[in-house]
N, C-alpha and C positions, 0 to 999 in steps of 0.2 A: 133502355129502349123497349117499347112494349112491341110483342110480339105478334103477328097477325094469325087471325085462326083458319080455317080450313077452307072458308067461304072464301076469305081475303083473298087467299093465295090461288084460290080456282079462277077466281075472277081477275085477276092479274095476267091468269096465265091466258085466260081467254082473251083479257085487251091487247096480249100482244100476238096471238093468232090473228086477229082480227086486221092489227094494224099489218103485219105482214102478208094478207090478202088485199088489203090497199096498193102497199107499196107494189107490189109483184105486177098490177095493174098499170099505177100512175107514175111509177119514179122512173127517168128511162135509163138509170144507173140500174133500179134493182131488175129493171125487167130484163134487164138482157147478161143478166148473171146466168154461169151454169156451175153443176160440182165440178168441173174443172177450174172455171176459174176463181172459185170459193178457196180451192184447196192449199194455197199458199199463204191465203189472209187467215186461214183456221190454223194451223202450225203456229202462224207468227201468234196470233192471239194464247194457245195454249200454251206458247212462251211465255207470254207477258203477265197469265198466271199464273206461271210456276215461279216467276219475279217475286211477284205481290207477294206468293206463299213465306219464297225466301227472307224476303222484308221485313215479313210477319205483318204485314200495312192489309189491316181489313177490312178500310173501307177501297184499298184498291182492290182485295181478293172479291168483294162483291161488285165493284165496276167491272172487273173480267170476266167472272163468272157471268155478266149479263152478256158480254159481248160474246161468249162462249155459246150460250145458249140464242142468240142470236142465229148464228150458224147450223145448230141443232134444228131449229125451226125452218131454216131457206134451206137448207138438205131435205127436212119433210117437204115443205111446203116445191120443190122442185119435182121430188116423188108423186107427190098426187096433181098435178101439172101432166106426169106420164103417164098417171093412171096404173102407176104400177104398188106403188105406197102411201097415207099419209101420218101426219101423227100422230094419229091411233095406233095405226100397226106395230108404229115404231115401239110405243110405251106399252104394247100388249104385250109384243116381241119378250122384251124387258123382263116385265112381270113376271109373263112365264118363265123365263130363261131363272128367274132368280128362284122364282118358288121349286123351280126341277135340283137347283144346286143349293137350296139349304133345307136339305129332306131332314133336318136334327131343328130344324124351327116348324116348318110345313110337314112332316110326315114323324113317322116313327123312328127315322136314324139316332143313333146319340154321338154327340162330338164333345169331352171332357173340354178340351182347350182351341186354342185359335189355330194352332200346328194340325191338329187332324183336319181342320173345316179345312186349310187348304188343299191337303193329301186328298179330302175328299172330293172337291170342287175338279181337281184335275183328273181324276176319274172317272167322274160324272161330262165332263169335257169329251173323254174319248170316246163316252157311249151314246152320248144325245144322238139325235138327226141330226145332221147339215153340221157337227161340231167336229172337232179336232181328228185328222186321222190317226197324227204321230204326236207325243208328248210335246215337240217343239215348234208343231204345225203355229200354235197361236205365237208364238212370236212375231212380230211384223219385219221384215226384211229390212224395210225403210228406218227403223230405229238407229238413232246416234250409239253406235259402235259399243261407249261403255256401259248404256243402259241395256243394250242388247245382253253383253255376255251377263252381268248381272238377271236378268230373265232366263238368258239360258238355262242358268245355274241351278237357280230357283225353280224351274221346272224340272230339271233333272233330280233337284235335291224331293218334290215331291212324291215322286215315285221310287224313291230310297235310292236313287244314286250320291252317295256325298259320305263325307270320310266318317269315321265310327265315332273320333273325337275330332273337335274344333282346332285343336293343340297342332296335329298333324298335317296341317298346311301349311305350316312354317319350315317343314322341311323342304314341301314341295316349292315353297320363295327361292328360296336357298340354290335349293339345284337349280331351277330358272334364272336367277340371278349368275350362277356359275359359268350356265352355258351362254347366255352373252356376253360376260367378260372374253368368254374364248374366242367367239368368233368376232367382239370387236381386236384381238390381239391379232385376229387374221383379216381383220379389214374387209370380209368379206361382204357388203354390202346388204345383198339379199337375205344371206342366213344371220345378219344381224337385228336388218326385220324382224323377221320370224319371230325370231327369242325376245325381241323387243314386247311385239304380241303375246308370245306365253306368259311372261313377268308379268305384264299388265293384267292376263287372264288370273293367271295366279293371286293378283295383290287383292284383286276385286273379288273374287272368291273369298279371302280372307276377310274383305272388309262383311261381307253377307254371313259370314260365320259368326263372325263379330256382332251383327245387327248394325252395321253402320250403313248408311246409301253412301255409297262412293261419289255417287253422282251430287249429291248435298253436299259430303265431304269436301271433292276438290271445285265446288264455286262455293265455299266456303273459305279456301285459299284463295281462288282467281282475288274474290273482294278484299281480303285480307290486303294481298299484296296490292290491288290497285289503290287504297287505301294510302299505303305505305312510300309506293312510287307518289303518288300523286304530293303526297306530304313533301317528299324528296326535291319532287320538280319546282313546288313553293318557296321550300327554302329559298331553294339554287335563284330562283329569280327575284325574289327580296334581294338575297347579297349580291343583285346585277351581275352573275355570274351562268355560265353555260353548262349542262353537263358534260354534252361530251367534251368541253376542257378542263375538265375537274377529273382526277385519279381515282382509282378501285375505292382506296382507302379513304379519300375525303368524301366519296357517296358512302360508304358502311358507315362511315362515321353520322352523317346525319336519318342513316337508315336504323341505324340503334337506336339515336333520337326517337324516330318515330314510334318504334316499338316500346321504349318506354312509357310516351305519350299515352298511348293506346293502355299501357297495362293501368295507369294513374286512372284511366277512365274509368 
């Protein structure tokens, strides 16, 4: 596929400013949007390409990434409506922000490897204007739970908080794993929480030591096993039969089917 050059892509960018100064006018869907009521279709759509990503399906990661950027442009184009911003500011904003945190490309810094550019990035973070007042400031509140402590982590580990070796956070499983054996042996409801939470913080910590995204990892599983079920539930209705009247062992039995299926592929 041949690739467009600089022209191509400014004039793209401009037919769809243009079409989004129409729409905001004539459509009376778009004109009566606001960023609140944007803010649920943007989520779901940032889903639908971290899908594609997973898929590895690229011509769906470019159909989302447009519908992505759609949103990018009615969040400006809502801004300059207010009079407060438009998509200038936004991609000046940018500019800047990026030229201020890669002083080892734009200035005189030097960063051997990709580990100091982030050490540096998050330093540069606490001293901008308008940026970060605490290490974990840029976290967003609203993030799903295990992406979150993964960020935590990660910004802690930037500013040398994080264990000396990788090695050593198998002991810290261990004991988190210990202590909710205990309190589930006490039933105690609440503090089985809790430890439920630590383990979890803990595993996810280790997958980041490791360089794994936990968050990849386990919808890596989810798909796996809906894969697997689904297989399961095919059989069972081929041989006119139901699961839930079918026994533990006569579903494992066609659930190893399936995984062998899968390894054959």
């Amino acid at each position: 596929m041949k690739m467009n050059d600089r022209e191509e892509r400014m004039e793209a960018f401009g037919r769809l400013l243009d079409i989004m100064d129409e729409l905001r006018v004539k459509c009376p869907w778009d004109r009566k949007q606001t960023n609140e009521s944007l803010r649920a279709n943007t989520i779901e759509e940032t889903y639908e390409l971290c899908d594609a990503i997973m898929r590895d399906d690229q011509d769906g990661i470019r159909k989302e990434l447009g519908d992505l950027l759609l949103h990018v442009v009615f969040y400006a184009k809502i801004g300059e409506e207010k009079q407060i911003f438009d998509i200038r500011d936004v991609c000046e904003s940018l500019c800047e922000k990026l030229i201020y945190r890669h002083p080892h490309v734009f200035g005189d810094a030097q960063a051997e490897n990709s580990r100091k550019v982030e050490q540096s990035w998050e330093q540069l973070k606490l001293k901008e204007k308008g940026g970060n007042k605490t290490v974990l400031d840029g976290v967003p509140v609203t993030l799903p739970s295990l992406i979150k402590a993964y960020r935590i982590q990660d910004k802690a580990r930037n500013v040398g908080f994080d264990w000396e070796t990788r090695e050593q956070v198998w002991d810290k499983v261990e004991e988190e794993l210990n202590e909710l054996k205990t309190e589930i042996g006490r039933m105690d409801t609440d503090r089985m929480e809790a430890e439920f939470g630590d383990l979890f913080f803990s595993m996810i910590n280790a997958a980041r030591l490791y360089k794994i995204n936990p968050d990849n990892a386990l919808e890596r599983t989810n798909r796996k096993f809906i894969r697997r079920f689904n297989y399961l539930e095919a059989q069972t209705i081929r041989q006119g039969r139901s699961l839930k009247d079918m026994t533990l062992a006569e579903m494992d039995a066609i659930w190893n089917e399936a995984k062998s299926v899968e390894e054959k592929d």
